[in-house]
C-alpha positions in Angstrom: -284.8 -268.5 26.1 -287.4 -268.6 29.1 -288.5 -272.0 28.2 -285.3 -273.0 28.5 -284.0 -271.3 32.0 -287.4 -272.9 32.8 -286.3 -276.3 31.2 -282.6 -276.3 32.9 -284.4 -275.2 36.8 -286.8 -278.1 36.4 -283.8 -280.7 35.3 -281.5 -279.2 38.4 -285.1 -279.9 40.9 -284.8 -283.2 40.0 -281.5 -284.0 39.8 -281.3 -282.3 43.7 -284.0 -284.5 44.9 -282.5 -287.6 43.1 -279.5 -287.2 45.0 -281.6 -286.5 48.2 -283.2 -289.8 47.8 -279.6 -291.7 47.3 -278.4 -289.9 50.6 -281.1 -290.7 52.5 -280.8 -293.9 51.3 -276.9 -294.5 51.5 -277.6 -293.4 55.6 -280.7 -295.4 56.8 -279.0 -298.7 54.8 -277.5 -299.6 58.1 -280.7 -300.1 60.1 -282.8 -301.9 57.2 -280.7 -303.0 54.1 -277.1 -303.9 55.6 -275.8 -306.7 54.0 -277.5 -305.6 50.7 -274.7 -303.1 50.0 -270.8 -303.8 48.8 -268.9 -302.9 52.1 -265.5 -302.1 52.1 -262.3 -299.3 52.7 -262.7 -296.5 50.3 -261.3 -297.6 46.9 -260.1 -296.3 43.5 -261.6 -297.6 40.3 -260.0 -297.2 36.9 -262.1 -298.8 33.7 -262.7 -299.1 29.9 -265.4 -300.3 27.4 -267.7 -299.6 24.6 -270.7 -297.8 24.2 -273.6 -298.1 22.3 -276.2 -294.9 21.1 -279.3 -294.9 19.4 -280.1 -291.4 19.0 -283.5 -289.5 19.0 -282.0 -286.2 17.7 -284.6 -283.8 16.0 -281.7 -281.1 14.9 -280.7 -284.4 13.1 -283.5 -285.6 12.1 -284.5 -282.5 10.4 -281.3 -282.0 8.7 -281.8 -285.6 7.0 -285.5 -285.1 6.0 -284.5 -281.7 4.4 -281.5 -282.8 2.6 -283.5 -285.4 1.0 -286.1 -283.3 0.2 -284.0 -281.0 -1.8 -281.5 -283.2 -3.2 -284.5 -286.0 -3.9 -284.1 -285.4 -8.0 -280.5 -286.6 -8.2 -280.3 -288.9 -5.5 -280.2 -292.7 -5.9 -279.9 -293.6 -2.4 -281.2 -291.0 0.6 -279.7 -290.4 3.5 -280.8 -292.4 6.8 -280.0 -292.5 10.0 -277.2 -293.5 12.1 -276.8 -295.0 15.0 -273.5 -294.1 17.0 -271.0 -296.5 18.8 -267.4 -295.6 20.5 -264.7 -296.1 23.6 -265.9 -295.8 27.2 -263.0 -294.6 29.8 -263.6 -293.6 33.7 -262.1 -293.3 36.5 -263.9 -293.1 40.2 -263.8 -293.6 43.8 -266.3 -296.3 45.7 -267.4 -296.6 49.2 -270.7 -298.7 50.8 -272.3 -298.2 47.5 -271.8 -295.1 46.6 -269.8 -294.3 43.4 -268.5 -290.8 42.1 -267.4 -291.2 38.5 -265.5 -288.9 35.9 -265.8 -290.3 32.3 -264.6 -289.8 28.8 -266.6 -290.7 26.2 -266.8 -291.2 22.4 -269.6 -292.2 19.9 -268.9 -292.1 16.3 -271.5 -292.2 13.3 -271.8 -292.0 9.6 -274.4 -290.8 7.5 -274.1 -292.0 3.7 -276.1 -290.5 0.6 -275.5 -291.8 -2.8 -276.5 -289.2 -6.3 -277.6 -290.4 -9.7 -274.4 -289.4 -11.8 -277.2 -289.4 -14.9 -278.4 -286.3 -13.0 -275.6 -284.8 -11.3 -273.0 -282.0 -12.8 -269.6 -283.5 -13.9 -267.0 -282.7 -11.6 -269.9 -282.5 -8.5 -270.2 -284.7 -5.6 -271.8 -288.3 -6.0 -271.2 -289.8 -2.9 -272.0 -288.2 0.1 -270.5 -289.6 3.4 -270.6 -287.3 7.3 -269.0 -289.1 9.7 -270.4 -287.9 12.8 -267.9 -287.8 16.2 -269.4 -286.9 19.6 -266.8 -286.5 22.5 -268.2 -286.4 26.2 -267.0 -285.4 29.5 -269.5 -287.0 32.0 -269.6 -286.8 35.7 -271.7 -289.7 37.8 -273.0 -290.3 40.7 -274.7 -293.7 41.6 -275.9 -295.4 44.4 -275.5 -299.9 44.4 -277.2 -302.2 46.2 -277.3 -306.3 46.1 -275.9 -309.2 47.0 -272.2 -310.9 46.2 -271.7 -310.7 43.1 -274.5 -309.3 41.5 -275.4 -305.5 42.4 -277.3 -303.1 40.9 -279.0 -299.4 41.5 -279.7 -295.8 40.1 -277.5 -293.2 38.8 -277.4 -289.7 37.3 -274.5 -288.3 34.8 -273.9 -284.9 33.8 -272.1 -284.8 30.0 -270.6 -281.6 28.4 -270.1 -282.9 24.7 -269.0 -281.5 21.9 -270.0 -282.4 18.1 -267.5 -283.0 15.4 -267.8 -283.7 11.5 -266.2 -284.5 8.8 -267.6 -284.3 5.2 -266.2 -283.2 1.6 -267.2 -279.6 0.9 -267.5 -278.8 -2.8 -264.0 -277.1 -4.1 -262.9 -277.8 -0.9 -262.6 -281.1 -0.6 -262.5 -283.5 2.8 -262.9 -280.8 5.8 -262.8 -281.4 9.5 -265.4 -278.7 11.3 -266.6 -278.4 14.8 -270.1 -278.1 14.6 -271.3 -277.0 18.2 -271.1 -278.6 22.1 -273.7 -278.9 24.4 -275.0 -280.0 28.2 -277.0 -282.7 28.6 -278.2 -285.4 31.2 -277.9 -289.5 31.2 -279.7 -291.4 33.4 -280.6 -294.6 33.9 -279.6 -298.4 36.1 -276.2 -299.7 37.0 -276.2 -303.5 36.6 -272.3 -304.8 37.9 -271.1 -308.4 38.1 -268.2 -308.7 40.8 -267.7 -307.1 43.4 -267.3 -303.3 43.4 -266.3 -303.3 47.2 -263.4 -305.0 47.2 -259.7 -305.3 45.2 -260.1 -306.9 42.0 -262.1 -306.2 38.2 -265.8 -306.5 37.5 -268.2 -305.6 35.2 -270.5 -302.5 34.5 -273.4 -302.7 32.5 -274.8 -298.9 31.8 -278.3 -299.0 30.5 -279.2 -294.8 30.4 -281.1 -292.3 28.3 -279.2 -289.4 27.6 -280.9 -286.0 26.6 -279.8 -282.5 26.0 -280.9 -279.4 28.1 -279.2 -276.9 25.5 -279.8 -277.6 21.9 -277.1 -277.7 19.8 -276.6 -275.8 16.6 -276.6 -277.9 12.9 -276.3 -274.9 10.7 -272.7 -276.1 9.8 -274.0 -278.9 8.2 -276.8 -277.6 6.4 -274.2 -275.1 5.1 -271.1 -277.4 4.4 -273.7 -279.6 2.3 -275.7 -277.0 0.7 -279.0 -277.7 2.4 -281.1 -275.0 3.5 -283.2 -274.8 6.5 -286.8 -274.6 6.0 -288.4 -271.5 4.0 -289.2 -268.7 6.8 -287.1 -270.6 9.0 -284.9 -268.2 11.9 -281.6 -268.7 12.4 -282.3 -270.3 16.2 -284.7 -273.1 13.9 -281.2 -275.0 12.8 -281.2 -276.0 16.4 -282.4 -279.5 18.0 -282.0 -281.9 20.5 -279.6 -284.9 20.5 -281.2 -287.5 22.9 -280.9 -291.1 22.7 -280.5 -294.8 24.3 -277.5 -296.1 25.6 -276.0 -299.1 26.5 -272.3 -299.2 27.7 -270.6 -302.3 29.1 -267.1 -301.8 30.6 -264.3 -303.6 32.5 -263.4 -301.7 35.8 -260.0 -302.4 38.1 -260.8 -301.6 41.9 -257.8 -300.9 44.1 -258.4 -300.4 47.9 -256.8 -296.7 48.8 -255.8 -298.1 52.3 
C-alpha cells in the first residue's frame, strides 16, 4: 500500500511539472515561436474515431499462463493474448495551442480457448471464449505547435476505466460480470493534419502509452473460469497492471465560440 501512495505522488510530481513545462511554454511562444502555433478565437471541438491497444497487462498475463497451466491436459488450443480495438469520442475546447479534452473511450477484446472433447466431461465446456470490454473516461491536456497544416506536440490524459466481461460460467451459462475499474495515465504525441485553430475538421493522430497507477483486481475471472491463483498466493496476488500502446486516429469538427 506504501509503494503505491509512493507510486501515485511520484506520477502526480510529474504530471505537475509536465504541465509547468506546457505553461511556460504556451507564455514565452510569443517572443520565440510565434507563427509556430495555431492562432485563433477560442473554439469548441467535437470528434470521433477508433482506437487501437496493445496491452502489456501482467494481471492478464498471469491469468492466461495459469489457466493454461491447469487446464493444459484437456486443451487443444491455449489461450493467447488479445489485443483490444474500439470507438474514440471527445469533446474539447482549443485556444493558441492549448487543448483541454474530455473523452470516452472503448476497447474491446476476446480471448478464445479450445478443449479436447476426447478429454473433457460430457455436458462441460469445450469452447472457451472472454470477450473483454474496457470503458474509459479520460481527461487531456496538450500543448501544439507547427506550421499550416501540420501541427504536432505533447500531451498527458488522466483515464478512470472500468473492466467488463463476458464468458459462459458452468451451470450458469453466458454471464455478463464487472470485473473491477481502475486510474491510470496515457501519455504520449499529438500529430494533427488541418488546422486546429480555425472553423472546419481535421485530423488527430494519438500515439500514447497508457499505464495504471492502481492495479486492478482479476479474481472474477480466475473464479468464473475455474482457475486458481498460484499455490500460497494472497488474495491482493490476483491483482496486476493493465498497461499498453495505443494508437487512436480521429476526425474532429472545430467551431469558433465567438
Amino acid at each position: 500500500m506504501i509503494l503505491k501512495l509512493q507510486l501515485l505522488r511520484s506520477a502526480i510530481k510529474k504530471i505537475l511539472l509536465l504541465f509547468l513545462v506546457l505553461s511556460l511554454g504556451h507564455l514565452s511562444r510569443a517572443q520565440i515561436f510565434d507563427d509556430w502555433y495555431p492562432e485563433g478565437v477560442p473554439s469548441f471541438f467535437i470528434g470521433g474515431g477508433y482506437g487501437f491497444m496493445y496491452a502489456n497487462s501482467t494481471g492478464l498475463d498471469m491469468f492466461i499462463h495459469e489457466y493454461n497451466r491447469q487446464k493444459r491436459p484437456i486443451l487443444s488450443k491455449y489461450m493467447e493474448k488479445s489485443s483490444f480495438s474500439g470507438l474514440a469520442l471527445s469533446t474539447g475546447f482549443f485556444w493558441n495551442g492549448l487543448i483541454l479534452e474530455l473523452g470516452y473511450s472503448t476497447h474491446s477484446g476476446t480471448l478464445i480457448a479450445e478443449g479436447n472433447p476426447a478429454k473433457i466431461a460430457p455436458g462441460s465446456i469445450t469452447h472457451r471464449k472472454i470477450d473483454l470490454d474496457l470503458h474509459s473516461i479520460n481527461i487531456m491536456g496538450a500543448l501544439v505547435y507547427g506550421f499550416d497544416p501540420i501541427y504536432t506536440g505533447p500531451f498527458i490524459e488522466v483515464a478512470f476505466t472500468n473492466i467488463k466481461f463476458e464468458t459462459e460460467i458452468e451451470g450458469r451459462g453466458l454471464k455478463r460480470l464487472d470485473m473491477d475499474s481502475y486510474i491510470g495515465f496515457n501519455t504520449g504525441w499529438l500529430f494533427i493534419i488541418g488546422d486546429p485553430g480555425g472553423s472546419g475538421a481535421y485530423l488527430v493522430f494519438k500515439p500514447y502509452y497508457s499505464y495504471s497507477v492502481s492495479d486492478p483486481e482479476w479474481l472474477k475471472l480466475y473464479e468464473a473460469t475455474n482457475t486458481k491463483p498460484l499455490e500460497g498466493q494472497f488474495f491482493e496476488d490476483t491483482k496486476g497492471a493493465f498497461n499498453g500502446f495505443n494508437m487512436t486516429i480521429t476526425l474532429n469538427l472545430n467551431m469558433a465560440c465567438f
